[in-house]
C-alpha positions, -999 to +999 in steps of 0.1 A: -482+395+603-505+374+627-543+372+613-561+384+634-594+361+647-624+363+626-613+386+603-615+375+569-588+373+543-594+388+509-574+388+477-575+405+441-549+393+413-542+411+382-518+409+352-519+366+352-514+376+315-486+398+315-503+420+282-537+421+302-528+456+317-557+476+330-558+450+359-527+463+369-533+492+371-570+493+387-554+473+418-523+499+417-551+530+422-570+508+442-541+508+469-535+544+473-573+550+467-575+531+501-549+545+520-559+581+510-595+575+520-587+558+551-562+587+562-594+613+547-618+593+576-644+579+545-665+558+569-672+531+542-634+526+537-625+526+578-647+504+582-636+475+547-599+475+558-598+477+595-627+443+589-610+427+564-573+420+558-567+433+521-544+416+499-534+429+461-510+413+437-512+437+406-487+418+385-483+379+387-466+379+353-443+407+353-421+396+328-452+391+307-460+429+312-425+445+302-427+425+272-459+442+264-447+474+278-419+480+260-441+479+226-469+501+241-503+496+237-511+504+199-483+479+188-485+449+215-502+423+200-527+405+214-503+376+225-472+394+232-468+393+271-496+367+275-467+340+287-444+338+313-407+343+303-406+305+304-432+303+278-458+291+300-497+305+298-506+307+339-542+305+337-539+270+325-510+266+349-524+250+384-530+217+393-562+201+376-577+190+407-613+188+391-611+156+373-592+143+404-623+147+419-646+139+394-625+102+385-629+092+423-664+101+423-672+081+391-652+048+410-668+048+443-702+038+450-706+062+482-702+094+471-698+110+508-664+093+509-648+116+482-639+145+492-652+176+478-626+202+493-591+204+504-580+180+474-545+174+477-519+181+448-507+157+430-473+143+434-459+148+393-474+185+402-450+192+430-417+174+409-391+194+404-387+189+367-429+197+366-439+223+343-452+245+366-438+285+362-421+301+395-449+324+394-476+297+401-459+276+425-453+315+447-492+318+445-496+282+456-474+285+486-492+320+489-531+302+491-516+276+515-502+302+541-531+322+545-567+312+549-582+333+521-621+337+519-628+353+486-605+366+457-610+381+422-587+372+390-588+402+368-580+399+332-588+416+301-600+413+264-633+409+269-661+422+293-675+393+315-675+380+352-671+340+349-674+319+379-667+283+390-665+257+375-642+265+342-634+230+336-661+207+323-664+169+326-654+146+304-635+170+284-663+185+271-652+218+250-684+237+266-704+231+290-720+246+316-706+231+349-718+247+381-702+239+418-723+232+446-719+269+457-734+277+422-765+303+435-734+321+457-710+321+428-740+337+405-741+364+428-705+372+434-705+380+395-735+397+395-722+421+420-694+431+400-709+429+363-742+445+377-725+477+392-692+479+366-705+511+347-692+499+310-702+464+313-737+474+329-739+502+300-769+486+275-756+503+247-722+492+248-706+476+220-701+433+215-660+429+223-663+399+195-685+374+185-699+370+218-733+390+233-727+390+272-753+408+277-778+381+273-763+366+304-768+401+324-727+398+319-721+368+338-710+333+328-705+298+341-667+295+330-671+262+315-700+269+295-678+300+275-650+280+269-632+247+288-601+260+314-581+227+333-559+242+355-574+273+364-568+294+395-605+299+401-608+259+400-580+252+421-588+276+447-620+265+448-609+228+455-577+230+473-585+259+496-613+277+508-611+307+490-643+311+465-627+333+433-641+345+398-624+357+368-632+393+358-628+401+321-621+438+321-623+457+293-624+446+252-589+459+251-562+442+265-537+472+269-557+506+270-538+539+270-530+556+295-555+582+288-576+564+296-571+549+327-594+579+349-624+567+332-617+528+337-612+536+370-645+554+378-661+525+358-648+500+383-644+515+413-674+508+427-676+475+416-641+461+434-651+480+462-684+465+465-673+432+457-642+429+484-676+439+510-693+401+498-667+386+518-689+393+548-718+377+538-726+343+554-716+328+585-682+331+608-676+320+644-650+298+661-644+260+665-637+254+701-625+231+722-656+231+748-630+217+782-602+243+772-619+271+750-588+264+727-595+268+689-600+237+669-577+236+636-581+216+607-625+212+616-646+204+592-676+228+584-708+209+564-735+227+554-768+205+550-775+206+512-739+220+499-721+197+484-688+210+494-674+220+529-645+244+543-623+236+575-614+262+603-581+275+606-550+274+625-568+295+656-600+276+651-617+306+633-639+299+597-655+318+573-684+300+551-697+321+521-738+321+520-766+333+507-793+345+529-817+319+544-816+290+570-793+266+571-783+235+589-743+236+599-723+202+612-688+210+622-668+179+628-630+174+638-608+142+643-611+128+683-645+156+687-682+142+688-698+166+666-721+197+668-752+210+646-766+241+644-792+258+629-779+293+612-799+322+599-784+345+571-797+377+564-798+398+536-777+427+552-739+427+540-727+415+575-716+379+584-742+355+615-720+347+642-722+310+650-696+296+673-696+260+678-681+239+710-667+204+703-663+179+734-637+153+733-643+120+727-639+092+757-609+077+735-593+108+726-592+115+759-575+080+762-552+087+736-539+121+750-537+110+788-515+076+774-495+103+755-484+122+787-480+091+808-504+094+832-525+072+850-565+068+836-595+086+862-615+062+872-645+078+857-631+078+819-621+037+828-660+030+833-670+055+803-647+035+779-657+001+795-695+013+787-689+023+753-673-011+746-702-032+754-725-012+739-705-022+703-703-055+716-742-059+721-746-035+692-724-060+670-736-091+689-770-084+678-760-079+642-742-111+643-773-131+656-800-109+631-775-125+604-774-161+615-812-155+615-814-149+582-795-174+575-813-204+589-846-192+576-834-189+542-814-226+543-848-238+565-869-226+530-844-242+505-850-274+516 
């Protein structure tokens, strides 16, 4: 199915570990839930899936869950089903593209010429023989295909939202480790832990060893506990998809009894979050001659170390808190545009469309392509340009030799 323009793309996950059930089954109530309401004319519902194109994977690791399933919950231990039937734990299971990042940072001088989004995948990743499960390389191809804005990994065995980054530097075992998109992150999990009725319950009780609550039930993932390879990492860095890991409930594989209360303790909450994909900024890269969309363009927000790029149809998404911002959108053979942009504190995206104008030598470039003979008018703009850089560079040149003879006229 064609996306349709400016809508965003949203994604939850569940059952990564195979044994981590409730997940599972939140995501399979959460798909009739919406279909029922929608058929039943529940504004709030209309209104999410005919805005936002829904997508729900409830089992990633289904061989993982009929391992677990076939003990039941009271005997499945709290390993059984974690692993894919080829032994391999998933969450650790996507390409470490953080310390790519982090290693090209640390050897070049100018920062601005690393990139800090869209990092490609390493090339023993893709091998054949690479120890990557079916599973992970079907979600891979999955992220790549569609132009996801904001997705939720739902686990279990504890009772925590964690957010970007979960893999610290240097190897670190704990850290905290925050992205650029840190304050947006922060309140992604807040809107999940803050309205999930067990985890926002003060009197609950401590899963383990760890008090949550302290943290309002949010947590940097690094800072709990080191993850290379995570999805939440890897979608943040190869794609533009922002995603947090949602640690359900303390257990892993609850009865089925007592699935109707789990689900009235998260309802709210996954609805509530799938409606933060709104928030922010959308619009359209254009072409400003044609009014064709601009694939592939690079949106920089002033501040923000990390940008997103349009997609195929020139449509983008960028995930904001509210406030004032300056926007640069950039694209190979386009001068490019700024704009100022205003977020507001209602749950509904600013519309900022930006138009790109060619430059003289892509115009060249495309015009040699075809064949055809150059206007007269783009012959004089290009011949213009030219000796500007020559007197530009000419006058460098002579500064230089300047410098030069002054300093050799001192020496002697």
């Amino acid at each position: 199915m064609h996306q349709k323009m400016c809508e965003p793309e949203f994604r939850y996950v569940a059952g990564m570990h195979g044994n981590e059930a409730l997940g599972r089954e939140l995501l399979l109530n959460l798909m009739q839930y919406l279909c029922r309401e929608y058929k039943n004319g529940r504004e709030r519902v209309v209104r999410l899936v005919k805005e936002t194109r829904i997508h729900l994977l409830p089992s990633m690791n289904p061989d993982g869950h009929e391992e677990a399933y076939s003990k039941g919950s009271e005997l499945s231990g709290w390993a059984l089903g974690r692993y894919s039937y080829e032994g391999i734990d998933m969450n650790h299971n996507f390409a470490d593209l953080n310390n790519i990042m982090w290693d090209a940072q640390e050897k070049e001088k100018d920062k601005s010429k690393v990139s800090n989004h869209y990092i490609p995948i390493p090339e023993y990743y893709t091998s054949e023989d690479a120890f990557v499960a079916p599973e992970t390389r079907a979600v891979i191809s999955w992220m790549q295909d569609i132009p996801f804005v904001l997705s939720a990994n739902l686990h279990g065995g504890e009772m925590v939202v964690t957010y970007p980054f979960d893999c610290t530097r240097h190897w670190i075992p704990q850290e905290n480790t925050p992205t650029a998109d840190d304050g947006f992150f922060r309140w992604l999990a807040s809107v999940y832990a803050s309205t999930n009725r067990a985890m926002a319950n003060p009197e609950r009780r401590i899963c383990h060893y760890e008090d949550f609550q302290q943290h309002n039930n949010i947590i940097n993932g690094a800072d709990w506990h080191t993850l290379p390879g995570s999805m939440n990492d890897f979608s943040y860095l190869h794609t533009n998809c922002f995603e947090v890991t949602v640690e359900l409930s303390c257990d892993k594989f609850p009865h089925a009894s007592e699935l109707p209360h789990e689900w009235e303790n998260n309802k709210e909450s996954l609805l509530l979050y799938m409606e933060q994909v709104h928030r922010g900024i959308k619009g359209v890269v254009r072409d400003k001659n044609t009014g064709a969309g601009i694939a592939d363009a690079v949106i920089k927000v002033e501040d923000l170390d990390h940008d997103i790029r349009s997609a195929l149809d020139g449509d983008y998404w960028r995930l904001l808190n509210p406030g004032q911002y300056k926007v640069t959108v950039h694209a190979e053979g386009y001068f490019p545009s700024v704009r100022r942009c205003y977020v507001g504190n209602e749950p509904r995206p600013t519309v900022y469309d930006f138009w790109l104008i060619k430059t003289p030598r892509q115009k060249l470039r495309e015009i040699l392509a075809k064949d055809k003979k150059v206007p007269k008018d783009l012959q004089l703009r290009l011949r213009t340009l030219r000796l500007r850089k020559l007197r530009v560079s000419t006058k460098a040149i002579n500064h230089r030799r300047a410098q030069q003879q002054k300093s050799r006229t001192v020496q002697h």
